[in-house]
ZATORFI-874513 format. One record per residue (C-alpha): residue in three letters; x negated, y, z. Coordinates in steps of 0.1 Angstrom, whole numbers, plus 2048, in hexadecimal, padded with zeros to 3 digits. Each point is the difference from the previous one (the first is absolute). Layout:
! residues N
node rest = ALA, xx = X, yy = Y, zz = Z
...
***
This chain:
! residues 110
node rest = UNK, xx = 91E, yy = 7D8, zz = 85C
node rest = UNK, xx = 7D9, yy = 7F5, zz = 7FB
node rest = UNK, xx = 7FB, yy = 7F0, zz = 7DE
node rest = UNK, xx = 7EF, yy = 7D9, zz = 808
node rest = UNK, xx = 7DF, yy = 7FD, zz = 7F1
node rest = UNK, xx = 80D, yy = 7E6, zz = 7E8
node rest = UNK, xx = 814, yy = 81F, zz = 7F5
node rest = UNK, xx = 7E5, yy = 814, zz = 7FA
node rest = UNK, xx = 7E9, yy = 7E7, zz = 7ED
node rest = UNK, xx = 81E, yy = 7F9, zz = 7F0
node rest = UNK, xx = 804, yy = 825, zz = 7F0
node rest = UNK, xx = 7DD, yy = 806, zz = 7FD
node rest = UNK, xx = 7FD, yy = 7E3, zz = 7E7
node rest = UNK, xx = 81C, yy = 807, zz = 7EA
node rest = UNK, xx = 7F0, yy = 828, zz = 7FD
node rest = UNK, xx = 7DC, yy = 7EA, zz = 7F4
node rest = UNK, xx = 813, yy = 7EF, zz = 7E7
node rest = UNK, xx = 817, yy = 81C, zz = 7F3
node rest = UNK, xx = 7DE, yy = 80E, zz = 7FD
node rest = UNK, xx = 7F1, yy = 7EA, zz = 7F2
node rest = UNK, xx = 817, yy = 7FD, zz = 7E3
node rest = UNK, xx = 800, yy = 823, zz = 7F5
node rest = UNK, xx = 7DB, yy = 7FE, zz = 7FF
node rest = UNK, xx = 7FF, yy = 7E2, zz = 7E8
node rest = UNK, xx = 81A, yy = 810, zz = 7EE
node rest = UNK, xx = 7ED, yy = 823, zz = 7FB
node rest = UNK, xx = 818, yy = 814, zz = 818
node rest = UNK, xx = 7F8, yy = 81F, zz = 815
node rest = UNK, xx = 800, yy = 7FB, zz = 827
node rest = UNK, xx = 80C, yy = 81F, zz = 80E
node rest = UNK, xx = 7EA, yy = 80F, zz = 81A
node rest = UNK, xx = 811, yy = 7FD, zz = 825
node rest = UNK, xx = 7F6, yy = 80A, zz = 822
node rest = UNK, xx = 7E3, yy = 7EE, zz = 80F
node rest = UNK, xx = 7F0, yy = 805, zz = 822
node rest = UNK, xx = 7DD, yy = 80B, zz = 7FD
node rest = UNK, xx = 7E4, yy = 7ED, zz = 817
node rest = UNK, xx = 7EC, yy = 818, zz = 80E
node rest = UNK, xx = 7F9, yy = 80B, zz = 824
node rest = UNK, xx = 7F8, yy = 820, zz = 814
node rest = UNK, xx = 7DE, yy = 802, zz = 7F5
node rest = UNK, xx = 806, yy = 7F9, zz = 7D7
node rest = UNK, xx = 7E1, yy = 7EC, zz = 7FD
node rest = UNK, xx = 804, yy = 7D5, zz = 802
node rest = UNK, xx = 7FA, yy = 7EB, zz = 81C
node rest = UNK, xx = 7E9, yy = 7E1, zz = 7FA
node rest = UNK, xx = 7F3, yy = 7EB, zz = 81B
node rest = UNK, xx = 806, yy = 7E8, zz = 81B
node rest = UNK, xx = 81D, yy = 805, zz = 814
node rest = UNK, xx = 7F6, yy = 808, zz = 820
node rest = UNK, xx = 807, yy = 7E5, zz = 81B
node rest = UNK, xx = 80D, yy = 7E9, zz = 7E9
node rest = UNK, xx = 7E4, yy = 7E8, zz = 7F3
node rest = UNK, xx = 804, yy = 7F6, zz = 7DB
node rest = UNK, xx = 81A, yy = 818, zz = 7F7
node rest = UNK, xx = 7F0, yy = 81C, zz = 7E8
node rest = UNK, xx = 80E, yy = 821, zz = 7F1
node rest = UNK, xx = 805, yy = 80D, zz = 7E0
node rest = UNK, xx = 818, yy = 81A, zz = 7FE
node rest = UNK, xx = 80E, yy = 824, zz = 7FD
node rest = UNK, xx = 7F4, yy = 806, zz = 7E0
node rest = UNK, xx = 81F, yy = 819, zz = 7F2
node rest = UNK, xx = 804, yy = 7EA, zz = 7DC
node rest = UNK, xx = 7DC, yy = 7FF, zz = 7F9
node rest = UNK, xx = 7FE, yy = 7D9, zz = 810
node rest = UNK, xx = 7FD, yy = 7F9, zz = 7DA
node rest = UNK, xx = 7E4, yy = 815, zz = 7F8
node rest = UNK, xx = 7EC, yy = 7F6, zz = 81F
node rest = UNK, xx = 80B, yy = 7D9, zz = 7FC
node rest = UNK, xx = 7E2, yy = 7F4, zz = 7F6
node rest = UNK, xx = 7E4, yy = 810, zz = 816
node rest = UNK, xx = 816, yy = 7FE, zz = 821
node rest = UNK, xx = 806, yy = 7D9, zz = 7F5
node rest = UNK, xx = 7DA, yy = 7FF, zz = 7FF
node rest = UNK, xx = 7F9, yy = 810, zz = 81E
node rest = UNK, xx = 81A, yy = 7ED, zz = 813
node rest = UNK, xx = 7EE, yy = 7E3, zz = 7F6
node rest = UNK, xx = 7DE, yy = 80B, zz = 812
node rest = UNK, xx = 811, yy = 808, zz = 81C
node rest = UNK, xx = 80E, yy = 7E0, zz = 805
node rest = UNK, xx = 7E3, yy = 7EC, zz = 7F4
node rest = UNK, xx = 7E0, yy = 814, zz = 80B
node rest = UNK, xx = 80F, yy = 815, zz = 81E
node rest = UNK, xx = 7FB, yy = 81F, zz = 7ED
node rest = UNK, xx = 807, yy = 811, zz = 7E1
node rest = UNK, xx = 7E2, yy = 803, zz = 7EC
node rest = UNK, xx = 807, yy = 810, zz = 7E0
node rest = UNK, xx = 812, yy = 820, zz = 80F
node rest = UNK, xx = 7FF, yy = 80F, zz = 825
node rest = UNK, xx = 820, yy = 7FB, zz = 809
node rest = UNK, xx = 7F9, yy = 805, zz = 82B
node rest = UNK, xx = 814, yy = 824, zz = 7FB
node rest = UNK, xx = 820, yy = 7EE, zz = 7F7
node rest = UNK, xx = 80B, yy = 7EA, zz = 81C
node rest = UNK, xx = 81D, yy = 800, zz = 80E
node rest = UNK, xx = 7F0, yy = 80B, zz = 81F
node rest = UNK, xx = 7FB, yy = 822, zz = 7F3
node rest = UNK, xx = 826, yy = 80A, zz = 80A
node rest = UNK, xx = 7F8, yy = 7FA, zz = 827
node rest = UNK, xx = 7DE, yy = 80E, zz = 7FF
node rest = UNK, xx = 809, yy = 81E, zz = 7F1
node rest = UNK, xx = 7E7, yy = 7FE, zz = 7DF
node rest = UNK, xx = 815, yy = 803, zz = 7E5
node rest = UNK, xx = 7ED, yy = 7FC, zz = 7DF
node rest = UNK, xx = 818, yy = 81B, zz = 7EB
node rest = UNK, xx = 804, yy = 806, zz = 7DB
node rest = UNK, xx = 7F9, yy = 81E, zz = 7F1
node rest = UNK, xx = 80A, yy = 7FA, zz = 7E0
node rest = UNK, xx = 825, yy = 7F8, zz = 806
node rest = UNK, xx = 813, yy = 80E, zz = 7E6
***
């Protein structure tokens, strides 16, 4: 039987409070299973969705999203404001590149 989405929200906010608590109270968090977000080619995609105006992409970054927070926020912001991002070339990481068959890979995947 499908679990409603009140359900869900439900459970997921009783597992932020739990914790929560054993944080303020100086308590471990064991380490579970996560899904990792990355794609075929292992390198991110930022850009403007194709065919969708206004929607843009940041994504796939396989638990580095932290790391890169701050540059991909600022380039996000060019492309949204100027048309373009102007600090880093970003053109290479589209999400276009999947149908056009130029996939930017990463050689230093470990």
């Amino acid at each position: 039987m499908p679990v409603s989405k009140k359900a869900r929200l439900a459970n997921l906010h009783a597992r932020i409070f739990a914790c929560r608590r054993c944080l303020e109270a100086g308590h471990a968090i064991t380490p579970g299973p996560v899904l990792r977000g990355v794609h075929t080619a292992k390198v991110m995609t930022i850009g403007q969705a194709p065919g969708v105006s206004g929607f843009y992409l940041a994504n796939g970054f396989s638990g580095h999203g932290f790391q890169h927070a701050p540059v991909v926020g600022k380039l996000l912001a060019e492309l949204i404001v100027d048309g373009a991002a102007t600090s880093v070339d970003v053109s290479g990481l589209g999400l276009e590149r999947f149908g056009s068959g130029e996939l930017v890979r990463e050689g230093h995947v470990v």
